[in-house]
Structures are given as C-alpha cells and as structure tokens.
C-alpha positions as CSV (number, residue, x, y, z in Angstrom):
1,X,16.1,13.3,7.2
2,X,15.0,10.6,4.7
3,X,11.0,10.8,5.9
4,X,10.9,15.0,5.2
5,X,13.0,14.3,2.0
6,X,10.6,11.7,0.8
7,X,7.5,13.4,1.3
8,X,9.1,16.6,0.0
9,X,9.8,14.6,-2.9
10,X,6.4,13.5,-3.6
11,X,5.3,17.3,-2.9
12,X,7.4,18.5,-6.0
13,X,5.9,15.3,-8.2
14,X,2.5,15.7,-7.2
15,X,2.7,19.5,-8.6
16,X,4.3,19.5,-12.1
17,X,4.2,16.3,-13.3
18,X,0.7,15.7,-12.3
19,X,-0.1,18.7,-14.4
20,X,2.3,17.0,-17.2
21,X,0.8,13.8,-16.7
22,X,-2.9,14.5,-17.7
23,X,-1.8,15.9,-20.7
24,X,-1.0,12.2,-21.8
25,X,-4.0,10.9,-20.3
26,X,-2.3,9.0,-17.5
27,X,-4.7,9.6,-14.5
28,X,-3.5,10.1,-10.6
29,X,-5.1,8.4,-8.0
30,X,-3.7,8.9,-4.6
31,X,-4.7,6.7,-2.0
32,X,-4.5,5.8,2.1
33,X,-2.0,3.2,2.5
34,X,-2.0,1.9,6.2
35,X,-1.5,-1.6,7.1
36,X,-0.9,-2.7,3.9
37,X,2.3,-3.6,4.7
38,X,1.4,-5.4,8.0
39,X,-1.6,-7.0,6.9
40,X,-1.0,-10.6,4.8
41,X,-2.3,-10.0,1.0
42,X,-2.0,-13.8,1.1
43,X,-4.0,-14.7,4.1
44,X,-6.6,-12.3,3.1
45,X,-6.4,-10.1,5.9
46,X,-8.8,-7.3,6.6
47,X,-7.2,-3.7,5.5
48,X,-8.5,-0.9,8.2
49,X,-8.1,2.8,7.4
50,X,-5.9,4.4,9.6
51,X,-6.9,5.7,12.7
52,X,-10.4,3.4,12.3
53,X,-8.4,-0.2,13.1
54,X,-11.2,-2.7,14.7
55,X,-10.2,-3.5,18.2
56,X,-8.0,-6.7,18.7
57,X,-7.2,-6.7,14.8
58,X,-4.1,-8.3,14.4
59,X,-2.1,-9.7,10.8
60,X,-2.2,-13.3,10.3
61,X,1.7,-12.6,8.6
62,X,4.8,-10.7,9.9
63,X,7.9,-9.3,7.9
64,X,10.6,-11.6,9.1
65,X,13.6,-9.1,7.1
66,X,14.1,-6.5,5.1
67,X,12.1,-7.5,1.8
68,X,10.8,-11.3,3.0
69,X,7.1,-11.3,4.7
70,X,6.1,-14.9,5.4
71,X,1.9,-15.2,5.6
72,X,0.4,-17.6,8.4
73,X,0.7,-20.9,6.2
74,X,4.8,-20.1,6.0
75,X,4.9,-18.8,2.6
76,X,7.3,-16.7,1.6
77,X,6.6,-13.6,-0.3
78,X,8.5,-10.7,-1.3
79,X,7.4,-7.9,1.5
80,X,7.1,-5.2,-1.4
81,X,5.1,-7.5,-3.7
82,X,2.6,-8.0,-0.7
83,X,2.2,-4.2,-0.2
84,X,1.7,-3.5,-3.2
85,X,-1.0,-6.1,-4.0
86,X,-2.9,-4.4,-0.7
87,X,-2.6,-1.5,-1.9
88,X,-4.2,-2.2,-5.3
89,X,-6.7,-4.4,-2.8
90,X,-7.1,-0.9,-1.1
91,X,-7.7,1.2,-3.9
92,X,-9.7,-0.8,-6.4
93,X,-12.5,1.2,-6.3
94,X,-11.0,4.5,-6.8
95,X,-9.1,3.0,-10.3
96,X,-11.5,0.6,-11.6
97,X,-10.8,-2.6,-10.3
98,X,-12.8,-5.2,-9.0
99,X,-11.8,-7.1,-5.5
C-alpha cells in the first residue's frame, strides 16, 4: 500500500508543482537512483545503473539498522546521509556539479 501510495504521490508532484516550480526558476532534475543506498559514499564505491550492475560487484558497506550504514573501515554514517550524497555522486552531471 505504501510503495503505490508513494509513487502516486510523486505522480501528483511531478505534474503541478513542476509546472509551479519553473515559474520561480527552481529547475527539476529527475534521476536513476539504484544502489545508492547499498553502495558506501564513504568507501567510494562504484554506482552501476540499474539493470547494467558489473558482474561480481559487491558494496564495501552494509546498513546495519534502520538509519545506521557502517562503510568497510567501521565508520558510522547516517544511512540517509550516505544515499543522498550518492545520489548527488549520481547526478552531478545532470545539475552542474563536478565529482
């Protein structure tokens, strides 16, 4: 119920206040997000598109609970902090950043 509510969600954003949005000048970028919560932002692990992961890849981290990921030298991040810098790793290119 939650997954077809989510995406339903971002449906009915997408639409009006995407048209809304531009009007300010704030510009939407969506992007592919797979692995970037498996992969270690920390450990600089590779980030495959989904569907295209390299044989044997495997992240160097692992999510140990709900919001803690530790990375392959023990540090502890916050899980959503290291998805989110992956996904800004991800998407660089489409918003103007560097990696």
């Amino acid at each position: 119920m939650n997954r077809s509510l989510n995406h339903w969600c971002l449906a009915a954003w997408t639409g009006n206040e995407l048209l809304q949005s531009t009007q300010y000048g704030i510009r939407f970028v969506e992007t592919e997000e797979s692995y970037t919560s498996k992969a270690s932002f920390l450990d600089n692990d590779s980030l495959p598109t989904f569907g295209k992961s390299p044989e044997g890849w495997q992240e160097s981290g692992q999510r140990v609970k709900r919001g803690m990921y530790r990375t392959a030298n023990n540090w502890y991040i916050n899980a959503d902090c290291n998805g989110a810098a992956n996904i800004l790793l991800k998407s660089g290119d489409n918003i103007g950043i560097e990696s």
